[in-house]
N, C-alpha and C positions, 0 to 999 in steps of 0.2 A: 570675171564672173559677175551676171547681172543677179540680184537676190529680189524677188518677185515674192509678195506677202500675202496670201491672201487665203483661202477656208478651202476645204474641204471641196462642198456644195460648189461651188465655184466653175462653171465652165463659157463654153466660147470666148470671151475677151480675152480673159488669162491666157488661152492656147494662141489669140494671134500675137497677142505683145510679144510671147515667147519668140513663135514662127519668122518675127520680123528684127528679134535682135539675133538669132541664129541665122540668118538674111544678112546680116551689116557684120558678120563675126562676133559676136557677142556670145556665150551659153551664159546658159539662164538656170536657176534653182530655182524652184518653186517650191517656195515654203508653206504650207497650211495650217496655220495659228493654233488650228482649233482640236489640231492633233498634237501639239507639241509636247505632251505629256501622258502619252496613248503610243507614240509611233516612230519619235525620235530618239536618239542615243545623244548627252551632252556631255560635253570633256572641256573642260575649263581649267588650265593649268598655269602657275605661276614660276615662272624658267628663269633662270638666270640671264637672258636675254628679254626680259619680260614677260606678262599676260600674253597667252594665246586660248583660242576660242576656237570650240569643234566643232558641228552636230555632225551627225549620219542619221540618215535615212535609209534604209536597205542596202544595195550598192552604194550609194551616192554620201559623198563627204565633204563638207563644206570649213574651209576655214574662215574666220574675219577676215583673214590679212590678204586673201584674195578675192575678196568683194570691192568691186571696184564702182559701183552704183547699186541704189535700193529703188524698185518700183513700187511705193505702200498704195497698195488698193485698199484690203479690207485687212482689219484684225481680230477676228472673230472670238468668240464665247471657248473656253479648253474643256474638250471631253473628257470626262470621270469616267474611269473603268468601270462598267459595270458591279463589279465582284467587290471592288472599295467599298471595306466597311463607313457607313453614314459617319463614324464619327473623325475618322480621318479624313476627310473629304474637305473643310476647311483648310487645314495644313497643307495638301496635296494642290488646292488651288493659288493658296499664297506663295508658297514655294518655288512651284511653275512658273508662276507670273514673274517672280520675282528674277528667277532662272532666265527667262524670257528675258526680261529687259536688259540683264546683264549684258548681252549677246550681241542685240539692237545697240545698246548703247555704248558699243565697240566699233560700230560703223560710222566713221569719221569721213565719208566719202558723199558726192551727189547722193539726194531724197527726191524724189517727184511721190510724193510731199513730204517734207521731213515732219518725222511725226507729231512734236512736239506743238507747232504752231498747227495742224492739222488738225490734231483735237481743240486749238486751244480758238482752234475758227470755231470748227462745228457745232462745238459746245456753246456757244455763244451769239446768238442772232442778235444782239443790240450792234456788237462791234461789226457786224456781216453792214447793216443796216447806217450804222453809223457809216464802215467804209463808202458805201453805194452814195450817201448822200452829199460824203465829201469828195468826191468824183464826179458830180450833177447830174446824178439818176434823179428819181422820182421813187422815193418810197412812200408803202403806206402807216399812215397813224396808228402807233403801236404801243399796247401795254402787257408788260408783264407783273404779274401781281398774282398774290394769294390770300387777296382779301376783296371778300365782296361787294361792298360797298364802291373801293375805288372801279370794279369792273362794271356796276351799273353804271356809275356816273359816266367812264367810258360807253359804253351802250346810249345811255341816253343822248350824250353828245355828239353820238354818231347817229342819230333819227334810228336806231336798231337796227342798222349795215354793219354790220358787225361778223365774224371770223371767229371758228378757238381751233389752236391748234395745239399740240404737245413739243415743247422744247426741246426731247431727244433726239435722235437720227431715226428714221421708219425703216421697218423690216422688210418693205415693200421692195420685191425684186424686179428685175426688168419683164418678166414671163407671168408678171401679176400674183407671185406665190406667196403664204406669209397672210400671218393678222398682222392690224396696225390701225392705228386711229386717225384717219383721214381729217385734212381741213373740214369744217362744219360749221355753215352758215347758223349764227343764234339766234333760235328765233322765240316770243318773247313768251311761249308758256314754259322755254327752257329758262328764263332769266332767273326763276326762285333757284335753281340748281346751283347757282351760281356760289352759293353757299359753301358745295363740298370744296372751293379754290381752297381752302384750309391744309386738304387731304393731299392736293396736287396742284402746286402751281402753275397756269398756264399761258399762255400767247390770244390775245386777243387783238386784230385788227381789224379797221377801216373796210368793208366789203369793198372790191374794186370788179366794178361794170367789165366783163373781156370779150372782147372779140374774138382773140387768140389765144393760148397757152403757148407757150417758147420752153422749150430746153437745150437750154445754149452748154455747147462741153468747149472749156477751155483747156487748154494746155499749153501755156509757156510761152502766150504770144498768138496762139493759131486757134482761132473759132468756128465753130461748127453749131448750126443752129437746126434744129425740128422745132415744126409747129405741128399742132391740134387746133381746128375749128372748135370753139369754147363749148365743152359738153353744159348738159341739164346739171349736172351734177357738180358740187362745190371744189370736188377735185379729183382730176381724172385718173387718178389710180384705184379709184372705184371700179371703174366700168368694167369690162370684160375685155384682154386684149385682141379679141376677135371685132370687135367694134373699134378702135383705134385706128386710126388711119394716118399716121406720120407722112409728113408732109416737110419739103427742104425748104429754109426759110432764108432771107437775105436780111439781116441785120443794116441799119445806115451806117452809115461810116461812123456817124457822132455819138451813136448808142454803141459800137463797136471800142471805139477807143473812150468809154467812158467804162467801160468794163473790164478792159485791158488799163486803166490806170485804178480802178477798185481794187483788182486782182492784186497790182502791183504794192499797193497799200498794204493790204490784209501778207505781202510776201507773201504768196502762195501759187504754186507754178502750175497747181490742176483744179478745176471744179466743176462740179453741174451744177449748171443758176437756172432756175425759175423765175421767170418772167412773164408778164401779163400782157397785151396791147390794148388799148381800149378802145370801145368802135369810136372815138375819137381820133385815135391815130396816137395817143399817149403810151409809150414805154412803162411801165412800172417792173421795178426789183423786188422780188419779195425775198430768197433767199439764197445761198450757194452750199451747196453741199461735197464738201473737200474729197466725200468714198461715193458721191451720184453713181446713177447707173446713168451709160450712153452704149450700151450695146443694141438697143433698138434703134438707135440713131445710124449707126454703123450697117444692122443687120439689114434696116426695112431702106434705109434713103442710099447706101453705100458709102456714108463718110469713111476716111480713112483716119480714123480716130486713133484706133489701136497703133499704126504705122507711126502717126506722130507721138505719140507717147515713148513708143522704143527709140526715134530718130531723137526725140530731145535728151529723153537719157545719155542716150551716145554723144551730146552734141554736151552739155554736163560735163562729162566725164574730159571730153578733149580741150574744154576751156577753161576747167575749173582744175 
């Protein structure tokens, strides 16, 4: 049994990963995070043969000890019953979560991605950045800070080519749905603003000149690249995805295995990276995102993304 993580809201990727490890004989659980304490039954018991680990789901019962690989996409936000008094509502999420981890952290078997370093990339765009440059990408000049003063002197030093972005993961889905705070060119009646860095510390870089936009999906060895013709716009999940026009892109070999040896750095067996081309013909890395979306890559160009996800799983499972 493959244990497949991922939300509620969640559709097409999720059903092909499934459809192609039910393909290779594999069944698959589909677990949704964001219901675990809304929709699931847990039985966690300590046997004289040791720890064992349940859930149920309506029909369906899952043990630990028959999980034999984890596919972590997403781990979403846990629904509150409605009817939850306000003041238990604290308790009810700590508890969950905690219930939650217990469970995951019974599974001692193949992660595409284990979670641990998954967050512990995502969370972190220095080490993303550090890996890319010790693999001889090309990144750009970059400050995080939440103070102002060092953000202008970055601005200044950069002639005001300058970038802010927010350090979290975006809500931005692949169907454009979702607030979220897009990259944003700074420009300099913003620079007094720079102030509130107090209230929120944030990413500032280097503007980089594109030609292109790239979203390269790795998986475990195997690349799959879309481009975008470089919109007006600072960053194109602003636009409307009815103006999108994905396009299949050919990575060179030497930007190919320089991201296949990043990947390998950071150990991490999935990502969507962001990448720039400059009408130079220059590669730049801006970042990797361990939970990316690449179902438009799969939907609009036909990659077979989903397929290799479930084939490396399986290939996991037989070597490891």
């Amino acid at each position: 049994m493959i244990l497949c993580i991922t939300h509620s809201q969640d559709a097409y990727t999720i059903e092909l990963v499934q459809q192609r490890l039910q393909q290779l004989g594999y069944p698959s659980f589909r677990f949704n995070s964001d219901e675990f304490g809304t929709r699931y039954r847990l039985r966690y018991r300590l046997t004289p043969e040791g720890p064992q680990y349940q859930l149920q789901h309506g029909k369906q019962t899952l043990n630990a000890s028959d999980v034999s690989a984890v596919w972590y996409r997403k781990l979403w936000k846990l629904q509150v019953p409605p009817s939850l008094d306000p003041a238990y509502v604290p308790a009810f999420i700590k508890e969950y979560n905690t219930s939650l981890h217990i469970f995951l952290d019974a599974l001692d078997v193949p992660w595409i991605n284990p979670m641990h370093i998954d967050h512990g990339i995502g969370n972190n765009k220095l080490i993303q950045l550090s890996a890319a440059q010790a693999a001889g990408l090309h990144v750009p000049q970059t400050l995080i800070s939440n103070h102002a003063e060092d953000a202008i002197k970055f601005y200044d030093a950069n002639n005001g080519d300058v970038v802010v972005k927010l350090h979290g993961a975006l809500s931005k889905t692949m169907d454009g749905a979702g607030d979220f705070f897009p990259t944003t060119r700074l420009r300099k009646e913003d620079v007094p603003m720079l102030e509130s860095l107090a209230a929120c510390p944030m990413i500032l870089q280097e503007y980089i000149p594109k030609e292109r936009e790239l979203r390269v999906a790795y998986i475990d060895g195997e690349i799959f690249t879309g481009s975008l013709k470089a919109p007006e716009s600072t960053d194109w999940r602003t636009n409307s995805t009815t103006i999108i026009q994905w396009e299949p892109y050919q990575l060179p070999p030497e930007t190919a295995e320089k991201i296949d040896a990043m990947m390998r750095l950071l150990n991490l067996p999935f990502g969507a990276i962001d990448m720039i081309v400059q009408p130079d013909g220059k590669y730049v890395f801006l970042e990797v995102n361990p939970q990316g979306e690449w179902g438009m890559l799969e939907k609009y160009l036909g990659f077979p993304i989903a397929e290799t996800i479930a084939e490396k799983l399986v290939n996991r499972i037989t070597n490891e």
